[in-house]
C-alpha positions in Angstrom: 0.0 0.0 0.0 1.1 3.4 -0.5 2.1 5.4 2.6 2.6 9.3 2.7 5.1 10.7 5.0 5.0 14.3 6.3 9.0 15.3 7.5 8.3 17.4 10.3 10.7 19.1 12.9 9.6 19.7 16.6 10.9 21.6 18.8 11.1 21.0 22.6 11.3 24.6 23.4 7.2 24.2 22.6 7.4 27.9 21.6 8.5 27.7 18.1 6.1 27.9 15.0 3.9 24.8 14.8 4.4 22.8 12.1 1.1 21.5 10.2 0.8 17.7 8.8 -2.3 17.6 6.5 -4.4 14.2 5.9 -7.7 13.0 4.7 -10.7 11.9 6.7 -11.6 7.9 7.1 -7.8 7.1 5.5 -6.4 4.0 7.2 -2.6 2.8 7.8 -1.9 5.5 4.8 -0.9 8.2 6.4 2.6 8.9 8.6 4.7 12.0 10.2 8.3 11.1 10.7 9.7 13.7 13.3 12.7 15.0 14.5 13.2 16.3 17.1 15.5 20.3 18.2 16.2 21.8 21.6 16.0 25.3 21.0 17.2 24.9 17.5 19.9 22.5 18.3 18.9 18.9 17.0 18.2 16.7 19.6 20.1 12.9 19.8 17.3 10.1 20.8 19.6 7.7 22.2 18.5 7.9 25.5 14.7 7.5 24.1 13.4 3.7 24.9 9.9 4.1 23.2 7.8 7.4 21.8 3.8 7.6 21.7 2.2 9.6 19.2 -1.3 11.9 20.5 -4.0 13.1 18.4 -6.7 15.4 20.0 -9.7 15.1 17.0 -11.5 18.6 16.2 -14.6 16.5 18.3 -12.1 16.8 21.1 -11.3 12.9 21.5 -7.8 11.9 21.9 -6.8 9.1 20.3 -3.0 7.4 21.1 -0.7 5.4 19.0 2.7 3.9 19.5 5.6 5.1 17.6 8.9 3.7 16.1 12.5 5.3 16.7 14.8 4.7 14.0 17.9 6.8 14.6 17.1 10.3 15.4 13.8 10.1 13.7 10.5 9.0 15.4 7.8 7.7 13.0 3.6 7.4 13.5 1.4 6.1 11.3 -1.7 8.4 12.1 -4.6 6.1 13.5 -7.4 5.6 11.2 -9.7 6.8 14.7 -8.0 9.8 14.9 -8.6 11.0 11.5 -12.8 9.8 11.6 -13.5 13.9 12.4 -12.5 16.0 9.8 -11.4 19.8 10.4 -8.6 21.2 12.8 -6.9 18.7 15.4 -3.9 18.9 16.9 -0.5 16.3 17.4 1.7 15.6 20.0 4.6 12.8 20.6 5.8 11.6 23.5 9.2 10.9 24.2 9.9 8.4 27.1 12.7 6.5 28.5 13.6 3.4 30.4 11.5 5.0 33.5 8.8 5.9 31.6 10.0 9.4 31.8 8.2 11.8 29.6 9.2 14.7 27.5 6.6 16.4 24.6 8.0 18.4 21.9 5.7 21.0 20.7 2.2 20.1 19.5 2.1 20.2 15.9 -1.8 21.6 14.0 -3.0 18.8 12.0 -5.8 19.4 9.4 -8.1 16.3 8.2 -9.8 17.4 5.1 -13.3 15.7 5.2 -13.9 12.7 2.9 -15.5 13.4 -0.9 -18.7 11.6 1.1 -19.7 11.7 4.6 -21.1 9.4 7.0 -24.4 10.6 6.6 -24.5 10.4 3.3 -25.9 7.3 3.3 -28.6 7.4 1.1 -30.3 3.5 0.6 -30.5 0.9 2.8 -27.9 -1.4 1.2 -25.4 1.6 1.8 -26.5 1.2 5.1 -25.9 -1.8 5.8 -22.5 -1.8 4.2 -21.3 0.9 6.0 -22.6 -0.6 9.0 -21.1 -4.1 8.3 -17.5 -2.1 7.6 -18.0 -0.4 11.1 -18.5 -3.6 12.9 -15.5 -5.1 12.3 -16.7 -8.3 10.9 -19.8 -8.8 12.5 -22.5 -8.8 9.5 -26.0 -7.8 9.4 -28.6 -10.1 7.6 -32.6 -9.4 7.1 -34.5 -12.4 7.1 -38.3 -13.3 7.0 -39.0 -15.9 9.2 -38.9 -18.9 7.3 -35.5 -18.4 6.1 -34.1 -17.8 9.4 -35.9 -20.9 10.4 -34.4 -22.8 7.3 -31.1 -21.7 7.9 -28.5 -24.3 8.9 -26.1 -23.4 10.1 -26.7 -19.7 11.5 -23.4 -17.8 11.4 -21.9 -16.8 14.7 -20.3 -13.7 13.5 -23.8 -12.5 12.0 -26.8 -10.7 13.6 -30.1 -11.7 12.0 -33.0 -9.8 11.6 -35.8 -11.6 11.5 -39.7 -9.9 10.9 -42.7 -11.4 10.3 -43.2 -13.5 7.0 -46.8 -11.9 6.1 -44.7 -8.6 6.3 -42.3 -9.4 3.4 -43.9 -7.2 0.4 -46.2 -4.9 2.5 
């Protein structure tokens, strides 16, 4: 799959300019800032770094958290697909911490999720809805049955909720 990378520096002074990472709403495991990391301008060696945490607060105002890699003096997060679900204006932080869980933030950085080409509440037909439902549910499926087919069917699938109605209701 493709991934985009957005090079950003942060600054542990937390008063310089904020840098801005730009992504699309509902993308998913497509979407990464790589950081490094300055102390006042001065670059900052992660050697003593054991692990780093990325922080998203959403536009809604719902943080979402993800775990980070270190690779040299660089920290990379793939932004969660949760914490881009709200488009508008959210902000980053990551977390640096070491072997005692010892915690340093480098300035937040503003992170813009453009909204997706169709919302959520879009949905327009019933079989949208139920797809869009299925896709949140994380592989539970939905299934409207009269019933007569619920009662015929053998075996019923564990991983599916049944809706069952009346069979003089089909076609009313």
């Amino acid at each position: 799959m493709i991934v985009h990378n957005t090079d950003i520096v942060l600054d542990l002074d937390t008063q310089t300019p904020r840098a801005e990472v730009w992504a699309k709403q509902d993308d998913t495991g497509t979407r990464a800032v790589r950081a490094t990391f300055q102390d006042n301008g001065a670059t900052v060696s992660l050697a003593s770094v054991d692990s780093a945490e990325l922080r998203v607060l959403r536009p809604d105002g719902a943080m979402v958290t993800a775990a980070a890699e270190i690779g040299g003096n660089t920290v990379t997060a793939t932004l969660p697909e949760n914490g881009l679900a709200v488009s508008g204006r959210g902000y980053g932080d990551i977390r640096l911490l070491d072997s005692e869980q010892n915690c340093i933030s480098a300035a937040r950085f503003v992170l813009h999720i453009e909204p997706a080409a169709v919302s959520n509440e879009a949905v327009s037909q019933n079989s949208d809805f139920t797809a869009l439902l299925n896709s949140y549910m994380g592989g539970l499926h939905f299934a409207a049955l009269t019933e007569s087919e619920y009662a015929a069917l053998d075996p019923k699938d564990p991983d599916t909720l049944y809706i069952v109605t009346a069979d003089e209701e089909v076609g009313e």
